[in-house]
C-alpha positions in Angstrom: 4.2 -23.6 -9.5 7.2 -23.5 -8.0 7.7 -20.9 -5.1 10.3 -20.2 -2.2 9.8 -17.2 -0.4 10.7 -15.3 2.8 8.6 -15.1 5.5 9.8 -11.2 6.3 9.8 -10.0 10.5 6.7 -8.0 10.1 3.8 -6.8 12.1 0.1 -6.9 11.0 -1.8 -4.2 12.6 -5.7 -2.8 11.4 -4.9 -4.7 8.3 -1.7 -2.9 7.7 1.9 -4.8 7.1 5.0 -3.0 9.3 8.0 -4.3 8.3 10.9 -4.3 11.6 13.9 -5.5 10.5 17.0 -5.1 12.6 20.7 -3.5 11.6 23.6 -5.2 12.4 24.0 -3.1 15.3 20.6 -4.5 16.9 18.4 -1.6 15.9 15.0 -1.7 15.3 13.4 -0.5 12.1 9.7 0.0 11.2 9.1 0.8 7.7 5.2 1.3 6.5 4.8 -1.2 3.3 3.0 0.9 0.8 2.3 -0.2 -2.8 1.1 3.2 -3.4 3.8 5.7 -1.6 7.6 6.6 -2.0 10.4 5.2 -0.3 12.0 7.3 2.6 13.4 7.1 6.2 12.5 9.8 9.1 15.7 12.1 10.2 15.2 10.5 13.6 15.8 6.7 12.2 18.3 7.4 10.0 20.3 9.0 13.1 19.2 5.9 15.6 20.4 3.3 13.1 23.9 5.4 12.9 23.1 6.1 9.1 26.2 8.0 6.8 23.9 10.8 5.3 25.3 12.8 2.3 23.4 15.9 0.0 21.9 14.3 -3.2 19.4 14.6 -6.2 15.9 13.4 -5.2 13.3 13.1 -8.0 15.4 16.0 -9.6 15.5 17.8 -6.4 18.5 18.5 -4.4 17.9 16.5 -0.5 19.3 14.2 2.2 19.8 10.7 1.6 20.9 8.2 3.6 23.5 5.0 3.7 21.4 2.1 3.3 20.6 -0.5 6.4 23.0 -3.6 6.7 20.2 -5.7 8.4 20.8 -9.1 10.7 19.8 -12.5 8.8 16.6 -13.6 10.2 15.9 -10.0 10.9 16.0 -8.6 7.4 14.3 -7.6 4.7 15.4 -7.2 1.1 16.8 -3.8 -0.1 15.7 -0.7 -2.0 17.2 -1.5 -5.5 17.1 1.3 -8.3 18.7 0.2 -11.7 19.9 -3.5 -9.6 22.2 -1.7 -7.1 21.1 -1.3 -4.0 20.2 2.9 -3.1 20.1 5.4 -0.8 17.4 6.1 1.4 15.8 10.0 1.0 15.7 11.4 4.4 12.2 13.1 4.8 10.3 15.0 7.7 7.2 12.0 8.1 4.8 15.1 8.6 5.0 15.5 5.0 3.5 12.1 4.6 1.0 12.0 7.6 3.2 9.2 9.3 2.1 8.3 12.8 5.2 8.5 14.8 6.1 5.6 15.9 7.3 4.3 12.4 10.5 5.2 11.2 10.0 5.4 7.3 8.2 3.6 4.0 8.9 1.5 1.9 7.2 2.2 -1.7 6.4 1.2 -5.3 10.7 1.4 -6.0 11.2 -1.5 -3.2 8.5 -3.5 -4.4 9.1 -3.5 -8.2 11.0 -6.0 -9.8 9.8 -8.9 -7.4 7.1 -11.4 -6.0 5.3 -11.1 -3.0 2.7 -12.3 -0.4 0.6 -10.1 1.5 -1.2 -12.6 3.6 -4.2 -10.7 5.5 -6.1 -14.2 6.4 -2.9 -14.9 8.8 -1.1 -11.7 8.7 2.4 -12.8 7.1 3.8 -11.2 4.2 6.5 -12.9 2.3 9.1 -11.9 -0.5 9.6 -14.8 -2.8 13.0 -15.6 -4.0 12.2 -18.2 -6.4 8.9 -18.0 -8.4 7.7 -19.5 -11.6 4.3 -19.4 -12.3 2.6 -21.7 -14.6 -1.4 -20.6 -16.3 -3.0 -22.4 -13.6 -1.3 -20.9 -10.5 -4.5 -21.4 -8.2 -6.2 -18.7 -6.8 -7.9 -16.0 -9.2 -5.9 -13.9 -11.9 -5.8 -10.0 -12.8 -3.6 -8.4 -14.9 -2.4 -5.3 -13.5 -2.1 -1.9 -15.0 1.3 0.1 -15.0 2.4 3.4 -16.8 5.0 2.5 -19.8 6.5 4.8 -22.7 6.6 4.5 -26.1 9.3 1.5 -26.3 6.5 -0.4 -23.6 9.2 0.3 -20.7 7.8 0.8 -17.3 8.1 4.2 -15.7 6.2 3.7 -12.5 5.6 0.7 -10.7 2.4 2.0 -9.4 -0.1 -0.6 -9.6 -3.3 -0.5 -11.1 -6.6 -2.7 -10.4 -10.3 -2.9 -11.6 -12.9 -3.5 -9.2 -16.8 -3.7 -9.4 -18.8 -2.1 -7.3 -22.5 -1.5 -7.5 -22.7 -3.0 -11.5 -20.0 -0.5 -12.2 -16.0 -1.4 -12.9 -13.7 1.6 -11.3 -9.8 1.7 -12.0 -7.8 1.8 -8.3 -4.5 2.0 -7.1 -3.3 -1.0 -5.7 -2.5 0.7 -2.0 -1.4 -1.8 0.8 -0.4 1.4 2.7 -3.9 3.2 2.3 -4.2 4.5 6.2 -7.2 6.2 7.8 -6.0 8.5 10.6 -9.9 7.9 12.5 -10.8 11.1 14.6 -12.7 10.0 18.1 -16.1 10.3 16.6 -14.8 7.7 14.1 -13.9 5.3 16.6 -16.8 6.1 18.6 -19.6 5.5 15.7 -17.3 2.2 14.4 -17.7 0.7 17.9 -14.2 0.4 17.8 -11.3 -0.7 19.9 -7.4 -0.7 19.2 -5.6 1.9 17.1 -6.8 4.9 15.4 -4.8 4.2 12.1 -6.6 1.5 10.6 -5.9 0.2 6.7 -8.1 2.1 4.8 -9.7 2.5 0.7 -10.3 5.4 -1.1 -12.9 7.1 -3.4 -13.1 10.0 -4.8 -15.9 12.6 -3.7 -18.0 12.4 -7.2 -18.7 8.9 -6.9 -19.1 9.1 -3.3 -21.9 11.2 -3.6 -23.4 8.8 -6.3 -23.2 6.1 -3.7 -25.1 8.1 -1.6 -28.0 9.1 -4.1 -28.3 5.6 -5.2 -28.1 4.0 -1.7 -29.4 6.6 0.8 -29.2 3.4 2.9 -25.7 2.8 2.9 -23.9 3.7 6.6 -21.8 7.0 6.4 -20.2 8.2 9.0 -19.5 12.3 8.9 -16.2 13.6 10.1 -14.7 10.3 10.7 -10.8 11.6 9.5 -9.1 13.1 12.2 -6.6 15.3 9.6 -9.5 16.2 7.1 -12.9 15.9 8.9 -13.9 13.6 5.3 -16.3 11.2 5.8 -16.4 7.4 5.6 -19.0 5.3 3.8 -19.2 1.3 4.5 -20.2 -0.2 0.7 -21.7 -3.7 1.1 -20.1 -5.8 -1.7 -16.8 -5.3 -3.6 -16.0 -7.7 -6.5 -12.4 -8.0 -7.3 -10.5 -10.5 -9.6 -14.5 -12.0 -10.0 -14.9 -12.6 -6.2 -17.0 -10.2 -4.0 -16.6 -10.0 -0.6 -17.6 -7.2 2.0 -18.8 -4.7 4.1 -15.6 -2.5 2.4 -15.0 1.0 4.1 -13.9 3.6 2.0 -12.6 7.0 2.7 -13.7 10.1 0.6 -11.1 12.3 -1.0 -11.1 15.3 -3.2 -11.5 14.4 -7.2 -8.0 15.6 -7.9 -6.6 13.6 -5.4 -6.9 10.9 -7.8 -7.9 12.0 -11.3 -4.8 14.6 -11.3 -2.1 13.9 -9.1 -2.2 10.4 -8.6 -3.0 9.4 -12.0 -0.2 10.9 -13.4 2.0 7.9 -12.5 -0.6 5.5 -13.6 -1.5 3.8 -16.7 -4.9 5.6 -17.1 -7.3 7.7 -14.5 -7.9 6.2 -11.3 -11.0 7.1 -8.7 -9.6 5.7 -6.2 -7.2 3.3 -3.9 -7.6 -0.3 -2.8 -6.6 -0.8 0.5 -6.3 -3.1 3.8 -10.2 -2.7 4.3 -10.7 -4.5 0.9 -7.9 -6.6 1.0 -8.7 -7.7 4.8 -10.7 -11.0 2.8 -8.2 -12.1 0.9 -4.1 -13.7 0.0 -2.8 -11.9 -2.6 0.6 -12.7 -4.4 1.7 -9.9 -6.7 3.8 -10.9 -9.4 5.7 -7.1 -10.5 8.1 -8.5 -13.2 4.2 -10.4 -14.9 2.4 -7.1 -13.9 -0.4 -9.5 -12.2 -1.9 -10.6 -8.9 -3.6 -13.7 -7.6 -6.0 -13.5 -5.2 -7.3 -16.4 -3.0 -10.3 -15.4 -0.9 -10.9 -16.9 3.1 -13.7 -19.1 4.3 
């Protein structure tokens, strides 16, 4: 294997990575990395970093976008590329995307497609590699990952998809590094908790919750534990992925369509759910977009 990447200026908070890069001009971005969200920056950034905004077509919508960030070496972080030119950022109100405020934007599936990265959650770094040639044996465990193609096996979305096995049964995810759980006070009261209420989260959807529940009456739920939604949280004891099983995992119920209608249709088949920061806490995981696969390597 032969690998050279960047180690990018981020923070690791509640098993969340927050990319801060800096402009030229010495301010301070802090972009959510999301596998499973959109690209955008927040009115609010896009005027602090001195951004040139112009009117243009979003998603086949007519919206804001902005100039994109010239960031400082040793502060950056490697731009939003769409057809191998770098693009414009959409400028979007973060209340549409439940964005706690001290972050200035997200940076999606668009921004991570196209290229190798690290998302260590054993020490917290994340890294974009520059140089990357994988061999069969590339140490560390092997899935292939699911993306939605057309007919001439081109990718449309680079939403990723991942199998997981949980309670003898395999269940299709999102790949979702940005999967957040905005925890009301009765959620950090009944977790025993300390730090910040927005913790890395995963996600089920509510028929297969409620099996959980029927099957394992002794599994820990705790009611009302989403500030936003009042949606419970259930703590599942083991969670096999790319054949190793690690746990407790905490997953956060949401409405069936959540995932079977809207999410799925940018994905390669039906989903039930995301894999988040609570699932990926045990593990390093390279993600290899131009291969479509990831390598996980569990911790001690």
């Amino acid at each position: 294997m032969v690998e050279k990447g960047n180690i990018l200026p981020a923070l690791f908070i509640e098993n969340r990575f927050i990319v801060q890069p800096k402009t030229c001009d010495g301010i301070t971005i802090r972009f959510l990395t999301d596998t499973g969200g959109g690209c955008f920056i927040t009115p609010a950034a896009a005027k602090k970093a001195i951004l040139s905004i112009s009117e243009g077509n979003i998603d086949g919508s007519r919206g804001w976008l902005a100039e994109p960030p010239r960031f400082k070496d040793g502060d950056w972080i490697p731009p939003l590329m769409i057809k191998g030119e770098p693009a414009k950022f959409p400028v979007i109100d973060p209340n549409q995307f439940y964005l706690e405020k001290d972050l200035d934007g997200m940076l999606g599936q668009a921004w991570f497609a196209n290229r190798v990265w690290t998302f260590d959650y054993l020490t917290g770094k994340m890294i974009y590699h520059t140089l990357w040639e994988s061999e069969n044996n590339i140490g560390g465990h092997r899935v292939q990952l699911g993306f939605q193609k057309d007919s001439s096996n081109y990718r449309i979305t680079n939403f990723p998809r991942i199998e997981a096995t949980i309670d003898g049964e395999t269940i299709d995810f999102l790949f979702d590094t940005g999967a957040t759980l905005n925890l009301s006070d009765k959620g950090i009261k009944e977790l025993n908790k300390e730090g910040s209420q927005f913790v890395g989260t995963s996600f089920i959807t509510q028929s297969i919750f409620k099996k959980w529940i029927t099957r394992h009456p002794n599994w820990r739920v705790i009611e009302n534990a989403e500030n936003t939604t009042g949606l419970p949280i259930i703590e599942v004891p083991e969670v096999s992925i790319a054949g190793l099983t690690v746990g407790p995992v905490w997953f956060t119920m949401r409405p069936d369509y959540n995932f079977h209608k809207y999410m799925s249709q940018w994905m390669d088949k039906q989903i039930d759910g995301a894999l988040g920061g609570s699932a990926f806490q045990f593990f390093r995981i390279t993600v290899d977009y131009p291969d479509g696969a990831a390598y996980f390597i569990r911790g001690d």
